[in-house]
N, C-alpha and C positions, 0 to 999 in steps of 0.2 A: 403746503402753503395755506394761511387762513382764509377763512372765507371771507369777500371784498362786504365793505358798506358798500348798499346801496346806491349804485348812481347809472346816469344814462350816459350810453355810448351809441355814438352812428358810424353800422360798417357799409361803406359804399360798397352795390356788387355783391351784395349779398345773399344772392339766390340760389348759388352751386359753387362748386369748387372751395378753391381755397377762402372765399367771403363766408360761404355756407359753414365750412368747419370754425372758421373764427367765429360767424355769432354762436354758435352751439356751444362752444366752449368758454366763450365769455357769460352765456347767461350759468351755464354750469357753475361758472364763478362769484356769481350773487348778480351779475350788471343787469340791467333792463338797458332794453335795447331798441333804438331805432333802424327798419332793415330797410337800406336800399336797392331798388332795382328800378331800369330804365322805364319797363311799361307792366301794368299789372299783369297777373299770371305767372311766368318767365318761375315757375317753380317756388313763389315767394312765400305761399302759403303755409306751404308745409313744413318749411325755417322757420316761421312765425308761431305756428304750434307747436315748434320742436322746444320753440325758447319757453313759450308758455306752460309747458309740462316738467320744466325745471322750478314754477313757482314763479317767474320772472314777467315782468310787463313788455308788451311790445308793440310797436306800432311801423305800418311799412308808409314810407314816402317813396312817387315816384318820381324820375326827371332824367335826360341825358344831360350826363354831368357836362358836354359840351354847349349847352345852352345857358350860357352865362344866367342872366337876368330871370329863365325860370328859377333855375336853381334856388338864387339868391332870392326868390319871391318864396319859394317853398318853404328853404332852410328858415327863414328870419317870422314866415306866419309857426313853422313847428315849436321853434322856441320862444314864439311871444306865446303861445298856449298852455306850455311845456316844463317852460324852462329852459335854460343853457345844459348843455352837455359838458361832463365829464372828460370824455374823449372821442376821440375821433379816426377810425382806422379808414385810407383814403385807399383799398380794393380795386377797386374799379377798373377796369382795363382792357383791351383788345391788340390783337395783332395782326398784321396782312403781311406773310415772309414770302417774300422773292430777294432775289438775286438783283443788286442795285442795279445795271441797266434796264432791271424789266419792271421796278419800281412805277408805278403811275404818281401823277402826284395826289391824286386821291389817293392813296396809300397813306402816302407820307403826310398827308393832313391830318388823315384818321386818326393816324393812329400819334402824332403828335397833341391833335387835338381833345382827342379822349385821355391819352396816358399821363401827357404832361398837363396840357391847360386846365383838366379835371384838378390837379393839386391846386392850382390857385382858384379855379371857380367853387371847389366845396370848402376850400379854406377858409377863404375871404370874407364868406359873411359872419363866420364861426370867431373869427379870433378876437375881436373885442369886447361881445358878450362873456367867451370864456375868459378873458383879463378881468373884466367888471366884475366874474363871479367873485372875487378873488380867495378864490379856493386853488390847489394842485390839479393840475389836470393833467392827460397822455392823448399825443398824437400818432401814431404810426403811420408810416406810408408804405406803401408795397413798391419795392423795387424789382430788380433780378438780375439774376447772375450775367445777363447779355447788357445787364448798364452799367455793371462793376468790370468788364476784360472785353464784352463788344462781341458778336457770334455771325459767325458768316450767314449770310441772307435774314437778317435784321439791323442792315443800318438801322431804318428808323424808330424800329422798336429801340435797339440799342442807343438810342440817341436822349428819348424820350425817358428812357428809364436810368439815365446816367445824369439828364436835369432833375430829374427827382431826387436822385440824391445830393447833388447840390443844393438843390432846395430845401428838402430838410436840413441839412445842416446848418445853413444861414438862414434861419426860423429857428434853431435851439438855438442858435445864439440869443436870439432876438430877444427870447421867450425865457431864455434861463432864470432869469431875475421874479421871475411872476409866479417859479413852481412849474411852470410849465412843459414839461418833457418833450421831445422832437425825435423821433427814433426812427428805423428805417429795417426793413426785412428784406433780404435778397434773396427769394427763394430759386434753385439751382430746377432741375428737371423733378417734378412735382406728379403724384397720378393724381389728371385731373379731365373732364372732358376736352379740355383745350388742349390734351398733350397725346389722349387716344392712338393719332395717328402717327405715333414716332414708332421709330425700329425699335423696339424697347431693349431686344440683346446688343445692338449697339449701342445705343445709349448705356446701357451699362458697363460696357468694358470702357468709358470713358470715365467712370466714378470711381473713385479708391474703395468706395462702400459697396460698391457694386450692385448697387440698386439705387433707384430711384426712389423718394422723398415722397411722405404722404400728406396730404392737405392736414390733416391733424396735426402732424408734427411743426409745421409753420404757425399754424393755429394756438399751440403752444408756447411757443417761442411769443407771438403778441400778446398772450396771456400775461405773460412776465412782464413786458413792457410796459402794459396796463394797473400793474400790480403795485400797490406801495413799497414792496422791494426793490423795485427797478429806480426809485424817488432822485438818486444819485448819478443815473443814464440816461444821457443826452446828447442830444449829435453823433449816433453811432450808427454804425450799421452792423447788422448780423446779417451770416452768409448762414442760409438753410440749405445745403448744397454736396453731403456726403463727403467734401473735401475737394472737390474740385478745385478749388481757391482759396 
């Protein structure tokens, strides 16, 4: 694949995991990047010279993407200095899995609050600037295999990641007309510090690939999405998932 023109992308979450291998890989790709994480530290730094040792520009904002009106004070002073971005991959996310009676509704706030409301609060101040650009641009959101079939002991994770893909979808619609892309990554069981603690040989006799999915490989997959080849994919989702689904 060629190497990208020059443009800015914001990966929410971007400090470890599956956020860390996507900016890595995007700046690998020509993009200059804006990195998010919730509070300074949280591992940010070292993403940030990772992208800058690719040649790439980079700058970290922080905020919980639960905080509406930070957010929106953040996002809207980085690109009145800045510029509009390119694209937009919406990372971000947390889980708290119990077993639905032992669900708190802190739980299910949280984690609705962070997974889902995160898509509208980083969206929202982003998408008429990126219209006004009127340039092409690419959105991704991170979903997961528990919002695409639902996973015991994550109602609300599953719930939260099953509006996001609705969401995306009705946003590429929206958005198709403008160049605008709307895409969606379902990634399946991933090694990433959030997943450390699973059985990992059970989890694997559940996968047809029989192993479990590496934060690059997702990383990947957004690449494309990002890419002027994907220009024609919209409203979809890909499953990064070994075949589970």
């Amino acid at each position: 694949m060629e190497k990208r023109y020059s443009e800015t992308i914001l990966v929410t979450g971007a400090n470890r995991g599956i956020g860390e291998a996507i900016a890595k890989r995007l700046a690998g790709d020509g993009y200059d990047l804006v990195l998010h994480c919730r509070r300074p530290g949280e591992d940010i730094d070292s993403v940030k010279a990772a992208v800058e040792a690719e040649g790439r520009q980079a700058r970290v904002v922080h905020f919980d993407v639960t905080a509406r009106e930070t957010v929106k004070t953040v996002l809207e002073a980085d690109i009145a200095e800045h510029g509009c971005y390119y694209g937009v991959v919406c990372n971000a996310g947390i889980t708290a899995d119990k077993p639905f009676p032992a669900l708190t509704g802190e739980d299910w706030d949280s984690v609705l609050r962070t997974n889902l409301d995160g898509f509208y609060n980083v969206l929202h101040p982003l998408i008429m600037p990126m219209i006004q650009r009127r340039q092409p641009g690419r959105i991704v959101t991170l979903s997961s295999m528990s919002g695409m079939i639902g996973n015991r002991g994550q109602v609300n994770y599953s719930a939260a990641k099953a509006g996001i893909i609705g969401a995306t979808k009705a946003l590429a619609v929206e958005l198709a007309k403008r160049k605008i892309t709307v895409n969606c990554v379902a990634p399946g069981w991933i090694e990433t510090r959030m997943t450390d603690e699973l059985p990992r040989d059970e989890v694997r006799k559940l996968i047809p690939m029989q192993r479990v999915g590496k934060a690059e490989e997702v990383a990947g997959t957004v690449s494309f999405l990002c890419s002027r080849d994907a220009a024609c994919i919209t409203r979809q989702v890909i499953a990064v998932n070994g075949g589970m689904i």
